[in-house]
C-alpha positions as a Python dict, from the first residue, in 0.01 Angstrom:
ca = {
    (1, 'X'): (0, 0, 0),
    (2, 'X'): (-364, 81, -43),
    (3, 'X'): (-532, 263, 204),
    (4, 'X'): (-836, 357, 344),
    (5, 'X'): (-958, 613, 611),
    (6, 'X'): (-1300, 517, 876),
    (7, 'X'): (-1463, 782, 1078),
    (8, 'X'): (-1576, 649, 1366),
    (9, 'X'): (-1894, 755, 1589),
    (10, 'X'): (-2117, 627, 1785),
    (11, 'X'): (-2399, 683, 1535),
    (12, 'X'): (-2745, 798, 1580),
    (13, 'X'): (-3076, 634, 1478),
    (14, 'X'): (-3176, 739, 1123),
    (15, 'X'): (-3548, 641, 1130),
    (16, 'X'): (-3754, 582, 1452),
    (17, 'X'): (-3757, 192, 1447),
    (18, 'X'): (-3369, 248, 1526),
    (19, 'X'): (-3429, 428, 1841),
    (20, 'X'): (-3424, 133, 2021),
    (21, 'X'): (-3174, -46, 1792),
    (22, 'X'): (-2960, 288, 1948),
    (23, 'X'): (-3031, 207, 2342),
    (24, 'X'): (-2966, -148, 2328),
    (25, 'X'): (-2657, -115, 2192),
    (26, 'X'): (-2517, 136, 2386),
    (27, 'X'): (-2646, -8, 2713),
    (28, 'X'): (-2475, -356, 2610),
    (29, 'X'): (-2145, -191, 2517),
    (30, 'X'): (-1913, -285, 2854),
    (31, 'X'): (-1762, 10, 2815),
    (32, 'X'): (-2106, 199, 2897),
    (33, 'X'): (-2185, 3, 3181),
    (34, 'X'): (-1908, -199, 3279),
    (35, 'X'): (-2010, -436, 3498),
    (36, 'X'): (-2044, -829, 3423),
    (37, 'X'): (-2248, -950, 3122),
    (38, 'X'): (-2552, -1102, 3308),
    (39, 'X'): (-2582, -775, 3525),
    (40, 'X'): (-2512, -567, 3219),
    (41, 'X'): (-2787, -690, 3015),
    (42, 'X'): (-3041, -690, 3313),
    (43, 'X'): (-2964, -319, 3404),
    (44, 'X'): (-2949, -194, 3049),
    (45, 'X'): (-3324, -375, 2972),
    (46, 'X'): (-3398, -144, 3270),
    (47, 'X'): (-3283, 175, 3127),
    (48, 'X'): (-3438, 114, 2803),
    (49, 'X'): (-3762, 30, 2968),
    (50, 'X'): (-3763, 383, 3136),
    (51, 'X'): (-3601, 572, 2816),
    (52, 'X'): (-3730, 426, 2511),
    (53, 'X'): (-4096, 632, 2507),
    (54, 'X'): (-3925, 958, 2583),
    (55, 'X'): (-3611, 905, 2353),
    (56, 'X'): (-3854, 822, 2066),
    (57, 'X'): (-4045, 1181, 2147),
    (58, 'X'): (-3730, 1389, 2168),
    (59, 'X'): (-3669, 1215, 1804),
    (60, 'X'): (-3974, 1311, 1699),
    (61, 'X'): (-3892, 1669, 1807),
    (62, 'X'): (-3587, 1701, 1582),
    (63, 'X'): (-3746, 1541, 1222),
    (64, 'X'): (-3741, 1152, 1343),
    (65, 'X'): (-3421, 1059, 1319),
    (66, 'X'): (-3031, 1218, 1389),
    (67, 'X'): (-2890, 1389, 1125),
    (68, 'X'): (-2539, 1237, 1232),
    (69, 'X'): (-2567, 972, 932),
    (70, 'X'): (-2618, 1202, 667),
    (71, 'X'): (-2367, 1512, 797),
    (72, 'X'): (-2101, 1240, 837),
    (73, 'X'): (-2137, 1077, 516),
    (74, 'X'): (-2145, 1433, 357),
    (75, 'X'): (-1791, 1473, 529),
    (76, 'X'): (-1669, 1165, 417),
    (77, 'X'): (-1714, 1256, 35),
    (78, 'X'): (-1544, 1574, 117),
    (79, 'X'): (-1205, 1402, 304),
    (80, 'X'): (-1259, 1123, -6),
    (81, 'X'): (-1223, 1396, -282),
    (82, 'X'): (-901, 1590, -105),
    (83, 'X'): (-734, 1272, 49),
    (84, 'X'): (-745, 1088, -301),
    (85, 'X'): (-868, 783, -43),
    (86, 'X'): (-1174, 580, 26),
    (87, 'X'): (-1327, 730, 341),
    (88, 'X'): (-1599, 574, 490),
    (89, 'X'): (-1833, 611, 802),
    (90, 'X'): (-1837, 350, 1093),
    (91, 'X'): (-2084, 387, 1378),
    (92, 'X'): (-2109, 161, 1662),
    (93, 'X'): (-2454, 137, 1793),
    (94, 'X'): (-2713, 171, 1425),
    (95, 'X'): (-2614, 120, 1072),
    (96, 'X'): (-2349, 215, 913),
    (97, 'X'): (-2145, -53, 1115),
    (98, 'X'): (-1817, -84, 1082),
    (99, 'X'): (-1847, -457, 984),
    (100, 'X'): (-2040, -269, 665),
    (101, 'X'): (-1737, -53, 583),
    (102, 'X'): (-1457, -290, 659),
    (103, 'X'): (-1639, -513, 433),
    (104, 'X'): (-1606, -289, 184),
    (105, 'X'): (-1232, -246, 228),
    (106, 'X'): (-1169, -576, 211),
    (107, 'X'): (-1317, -634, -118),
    (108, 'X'): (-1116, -344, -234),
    (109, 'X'): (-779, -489, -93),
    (110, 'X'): (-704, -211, 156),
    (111, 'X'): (-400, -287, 373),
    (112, 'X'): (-403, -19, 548),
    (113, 'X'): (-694, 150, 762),
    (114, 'X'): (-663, 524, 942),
    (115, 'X'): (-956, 528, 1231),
    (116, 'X'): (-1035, 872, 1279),
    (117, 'X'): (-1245, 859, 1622),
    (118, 'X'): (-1533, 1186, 1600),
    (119, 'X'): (-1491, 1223, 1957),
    (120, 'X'): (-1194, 1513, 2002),
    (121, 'X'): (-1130, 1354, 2383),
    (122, 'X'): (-1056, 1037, 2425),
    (123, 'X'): (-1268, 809, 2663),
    (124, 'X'): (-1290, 420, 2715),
    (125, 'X'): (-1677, 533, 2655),
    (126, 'X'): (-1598, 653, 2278),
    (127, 'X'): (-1281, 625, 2152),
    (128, 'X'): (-1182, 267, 2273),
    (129, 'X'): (-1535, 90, 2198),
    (130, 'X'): (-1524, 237, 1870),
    (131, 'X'): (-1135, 98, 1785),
    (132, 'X'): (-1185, -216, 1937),
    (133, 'X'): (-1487, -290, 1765),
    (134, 'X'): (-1363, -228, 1443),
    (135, 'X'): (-1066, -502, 1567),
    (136, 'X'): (-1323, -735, 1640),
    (137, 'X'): (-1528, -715, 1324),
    (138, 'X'): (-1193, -750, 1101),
    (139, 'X'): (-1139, -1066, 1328),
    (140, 'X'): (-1486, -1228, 1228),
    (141, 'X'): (-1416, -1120, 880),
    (142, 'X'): (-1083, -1319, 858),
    (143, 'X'): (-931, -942, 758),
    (144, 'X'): (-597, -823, 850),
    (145, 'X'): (-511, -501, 729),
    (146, 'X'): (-248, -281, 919),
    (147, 'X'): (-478, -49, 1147),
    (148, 'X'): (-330, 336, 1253),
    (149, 'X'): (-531, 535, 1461),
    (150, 'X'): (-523, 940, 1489),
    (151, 'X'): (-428, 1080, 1825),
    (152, 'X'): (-693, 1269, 2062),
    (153, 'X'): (-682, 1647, 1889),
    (154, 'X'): (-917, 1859, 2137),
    (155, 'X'): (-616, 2068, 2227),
    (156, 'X'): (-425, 2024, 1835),
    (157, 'X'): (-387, 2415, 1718),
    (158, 'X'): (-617, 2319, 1392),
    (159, 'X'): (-846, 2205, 1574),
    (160, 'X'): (-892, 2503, 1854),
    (161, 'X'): (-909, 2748, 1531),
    (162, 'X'): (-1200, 2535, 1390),
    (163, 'X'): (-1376, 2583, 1748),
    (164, 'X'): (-1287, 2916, 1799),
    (165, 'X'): (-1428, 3010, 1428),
    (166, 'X'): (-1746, 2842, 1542),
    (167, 'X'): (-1800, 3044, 1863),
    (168, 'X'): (-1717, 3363, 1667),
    (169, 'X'): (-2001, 3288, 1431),
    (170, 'X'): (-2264, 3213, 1623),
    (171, 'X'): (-2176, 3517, 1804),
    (172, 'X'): (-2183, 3761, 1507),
    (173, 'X'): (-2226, 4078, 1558),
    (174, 'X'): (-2326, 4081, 1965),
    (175, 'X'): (-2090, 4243, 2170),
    (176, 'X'): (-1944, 3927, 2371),
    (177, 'X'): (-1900, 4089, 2699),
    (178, 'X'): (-2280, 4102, 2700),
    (179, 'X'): (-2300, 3688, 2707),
    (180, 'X'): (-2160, 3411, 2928),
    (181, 'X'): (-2029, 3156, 2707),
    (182, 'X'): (-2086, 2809, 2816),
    (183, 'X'): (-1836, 2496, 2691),
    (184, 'X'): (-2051, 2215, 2701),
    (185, 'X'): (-1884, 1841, 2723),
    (186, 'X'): (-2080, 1509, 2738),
    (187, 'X'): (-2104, 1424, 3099),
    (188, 'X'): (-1942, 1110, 3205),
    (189, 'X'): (-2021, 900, 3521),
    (190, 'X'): (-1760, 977, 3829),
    (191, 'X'): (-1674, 583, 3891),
    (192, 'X'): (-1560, 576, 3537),
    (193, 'X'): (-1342, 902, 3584),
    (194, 'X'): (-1240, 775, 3917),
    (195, 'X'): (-1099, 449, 3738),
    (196, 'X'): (-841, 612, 3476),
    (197, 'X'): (-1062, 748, 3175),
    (198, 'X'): (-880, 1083, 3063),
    (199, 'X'): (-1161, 1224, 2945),
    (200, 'X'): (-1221, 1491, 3188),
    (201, 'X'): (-872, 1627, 3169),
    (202, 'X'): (-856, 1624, 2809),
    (203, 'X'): (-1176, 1838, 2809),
    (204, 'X'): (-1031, 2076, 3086),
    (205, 'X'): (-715, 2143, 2859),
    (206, 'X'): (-959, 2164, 2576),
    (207, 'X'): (-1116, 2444, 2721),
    (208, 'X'): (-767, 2613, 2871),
    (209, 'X'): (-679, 2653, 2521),
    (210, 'X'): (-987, 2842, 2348),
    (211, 'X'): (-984, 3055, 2649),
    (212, 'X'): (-672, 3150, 2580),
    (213, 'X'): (-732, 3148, 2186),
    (214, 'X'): (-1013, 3382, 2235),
    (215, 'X'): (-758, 3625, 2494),
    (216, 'X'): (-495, 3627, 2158),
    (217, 'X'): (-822, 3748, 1923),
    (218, 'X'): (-897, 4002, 2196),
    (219, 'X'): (-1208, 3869, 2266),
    (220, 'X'): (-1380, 3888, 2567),
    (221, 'X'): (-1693, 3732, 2704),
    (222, 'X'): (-1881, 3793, 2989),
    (223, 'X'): (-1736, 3424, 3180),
    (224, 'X'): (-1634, 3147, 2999),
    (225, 'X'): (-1738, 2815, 3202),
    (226, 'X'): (-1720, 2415, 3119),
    (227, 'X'): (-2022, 2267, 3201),
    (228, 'X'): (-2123, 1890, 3114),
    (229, 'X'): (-2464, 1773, 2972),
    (230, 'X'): (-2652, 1438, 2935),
    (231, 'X'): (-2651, 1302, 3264),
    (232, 'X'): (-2836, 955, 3295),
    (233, 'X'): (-2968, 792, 3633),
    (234, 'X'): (-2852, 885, 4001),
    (235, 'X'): (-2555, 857, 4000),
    (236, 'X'): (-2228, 1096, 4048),
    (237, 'X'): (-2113, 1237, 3689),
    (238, 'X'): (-1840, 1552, 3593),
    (239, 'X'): (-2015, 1845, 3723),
    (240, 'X'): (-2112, 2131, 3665),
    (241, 'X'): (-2469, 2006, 3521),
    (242, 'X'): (-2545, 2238, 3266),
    (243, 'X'): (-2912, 2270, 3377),
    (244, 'X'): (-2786, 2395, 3754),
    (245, 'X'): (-2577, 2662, 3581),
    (246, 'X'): (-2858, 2807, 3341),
    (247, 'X'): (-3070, 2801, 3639),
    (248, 'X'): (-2803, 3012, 3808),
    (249, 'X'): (-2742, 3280, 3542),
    (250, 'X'): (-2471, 3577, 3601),
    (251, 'X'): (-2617, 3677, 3271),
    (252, 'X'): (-2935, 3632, 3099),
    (253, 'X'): (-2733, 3617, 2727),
    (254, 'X'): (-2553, 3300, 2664),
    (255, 'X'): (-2424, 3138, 2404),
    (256, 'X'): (-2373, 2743, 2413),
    (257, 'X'): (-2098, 2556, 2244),
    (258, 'X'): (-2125, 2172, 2205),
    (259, 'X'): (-1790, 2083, 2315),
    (260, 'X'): (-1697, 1739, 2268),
    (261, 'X'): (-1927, 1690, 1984),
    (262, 'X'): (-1775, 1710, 1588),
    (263, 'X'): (-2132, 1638, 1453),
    (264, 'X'): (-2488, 1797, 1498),
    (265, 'X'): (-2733, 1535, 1684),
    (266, 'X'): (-2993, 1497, 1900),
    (267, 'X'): (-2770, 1596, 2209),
    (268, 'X'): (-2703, 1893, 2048),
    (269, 'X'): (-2987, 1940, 1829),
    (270, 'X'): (-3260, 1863, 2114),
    (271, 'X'): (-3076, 1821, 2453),
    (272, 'X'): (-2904, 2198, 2379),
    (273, 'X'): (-3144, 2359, 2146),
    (274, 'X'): (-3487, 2258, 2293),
    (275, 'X'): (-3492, 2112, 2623),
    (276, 'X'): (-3213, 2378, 2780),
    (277, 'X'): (-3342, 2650, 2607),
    (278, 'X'): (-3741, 2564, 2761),
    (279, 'X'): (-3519, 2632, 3085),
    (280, 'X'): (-3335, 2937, 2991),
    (281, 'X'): (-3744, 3045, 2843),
    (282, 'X'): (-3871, 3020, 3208),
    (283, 'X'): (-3603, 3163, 3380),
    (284, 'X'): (-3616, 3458, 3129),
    (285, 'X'): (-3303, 3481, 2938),
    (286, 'X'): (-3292, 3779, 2706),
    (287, 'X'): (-3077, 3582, 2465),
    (288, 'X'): (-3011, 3189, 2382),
    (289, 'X'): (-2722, 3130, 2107),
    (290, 'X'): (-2663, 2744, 2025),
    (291, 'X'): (-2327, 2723, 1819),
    (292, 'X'): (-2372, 2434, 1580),
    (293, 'X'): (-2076, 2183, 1512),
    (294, 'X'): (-1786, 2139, 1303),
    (295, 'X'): (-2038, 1853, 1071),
    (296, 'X'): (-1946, 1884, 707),
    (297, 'X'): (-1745, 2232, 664),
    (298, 'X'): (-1429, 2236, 508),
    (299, 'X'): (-1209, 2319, 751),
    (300, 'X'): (-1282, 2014, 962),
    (301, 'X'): (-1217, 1807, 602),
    (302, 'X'): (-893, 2004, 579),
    (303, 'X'): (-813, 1921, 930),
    (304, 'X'): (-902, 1547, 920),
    (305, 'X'): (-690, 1534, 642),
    (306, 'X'): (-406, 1709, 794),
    (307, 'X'): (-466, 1443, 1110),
    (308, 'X'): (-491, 1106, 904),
    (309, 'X'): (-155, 1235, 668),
    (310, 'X'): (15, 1290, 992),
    (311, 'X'): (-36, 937, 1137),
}
């Protein structure tokens, strides 16, 4: 049976004309704002209104596009060359599509399709718009290949080591007990939470187990804390708000680590790097350490390979 492995993500704009290409999708997904179509589309419209001009300027701020294409296309060749399988990318909101890739399969006869979701946690907002989209486009392409899906591995042991690694290198030579490290997960409304998404407790146990990865490597920092970033609107989301805790420092070292993302972007790459760290600037922190992500290295190609050989 031939197969074929998709890494799935929500995707990021890769010039500035897809910036709002980006928000319209993601504010039309029902998963993002689930409420009925006709409201959907109405609020969304809003949102984008509001968004767009400063969205495009944090863009700006970071080169003019996300590198999230390019990183995750750079990981696909890498999975490609040790899996001895096609591997391609499949983003939900800007191109690469996954109608794009599953085109592809199909004209290579692959009967078989591994989704490997980018999002360690799983959430109705990620994980589940992401698979059932790539249903839906192998519907309207008449395809039917037999579709597996890897398991949500925030807590898998592979996985903590690759995180753990990344803390300890950003780190370097500081002493740790000098810096509050900060765990920072995509925020996620409370009415979604409230309704069933997993999320939140799939990032708590996430963070359970580097704490006690980093107790086994005798490491120690100053406090560990999960904190959640990205909040949009009003609303009630996961607290606590990063920006609240920087403002509230027990120490005036920290070192961030971009949780729930697998792949540098602009939450990471502006949101974390530049707008938080303007905040940590006025408050007067001494020292401001942004970890960067798993991206291309090998031992996330080793472990994706390990996870898709395993389904």
């Amino acid at each position: 049976m031939k197969k074929g492995v998709l890494l799935l993500n929500m995707g990021g704009p890769n010039n500035m004309d897809e910036v709002e290409m980006f928000l319209r999708n993601m504010f039309a997904d029902r998963y993002i704002l689930p409420m009925n179509s006709k409201s959907r589309k109405l609020v969304g419209s809003i949102i984008i209104k509001k968004r767009l001009q400063e969205a495009q300027e944090n863009y700006r701020e970071i080169g003019g596009k996300s590198p999230l294409t390019e990183i995750t296309q750079a990981l696909c060749r890498k999975v490609e060359a040790l899996a001895g399988l096609p591997v391609l990318p499949a983003m939900r909101y800007v191109p690469p599509f996954a109608h794009e890739a599953l085109r592809d399969f199909q004209k290579q006869a692959i009967e078989e399709i591994l989704l490997f979701p980018m999002y360690p946690h799983y959430s109705t907002t990620t994980t589940l718009s992401s698979v059932e989209d790539v249903q839906m486009q192998c519907a309207r392409l008449g395809y039917m290949p037999h579709i597996k899906t890897v398991e949500p591995y925030a807590i898998a042991d592979g996985y903590i080591r690759i995180q753990v690694d990344g803390i300890m290198e950003a780190l370097g030579e500081r002493d740790p007990e000098e810096y509050a490290l900060l765990l920072s997960a995509h925020g996620l409304p409370m009415r979604i939470v409230r309704a069933g998404d997993p999320y939140a407790n799939q990032v708590e146990a996430n963070v359970y187990r580097i704490k006690e990865k980093l107790r086994q490597k005798g490491v120690r920092f100053s406090s560990v804390k999960l904190v959640y970033q990205s909040k949009v609107g009003g609303g009630a989301w996961l607290e606590p708000n990063l920006a609240d805790v920087l403002r509230k420092p027990e120490e005036l070292k920290v070192l961030l680590y971009p949780l729930a993302f697998t792949i540098d972007n602009s939450e990471t790459l502006f949101e974390l790097d530049i707008e938080h760290r303007q905040i940590a600037e006025k408050i007067g922190y001494t020292d401001y350490i942004v970890a960067k992500c798993s991206n291309d290295s090998d031992a996330f190609a080793e472990f994706i390979l390990e996870q898709i050989t395993a389904v």
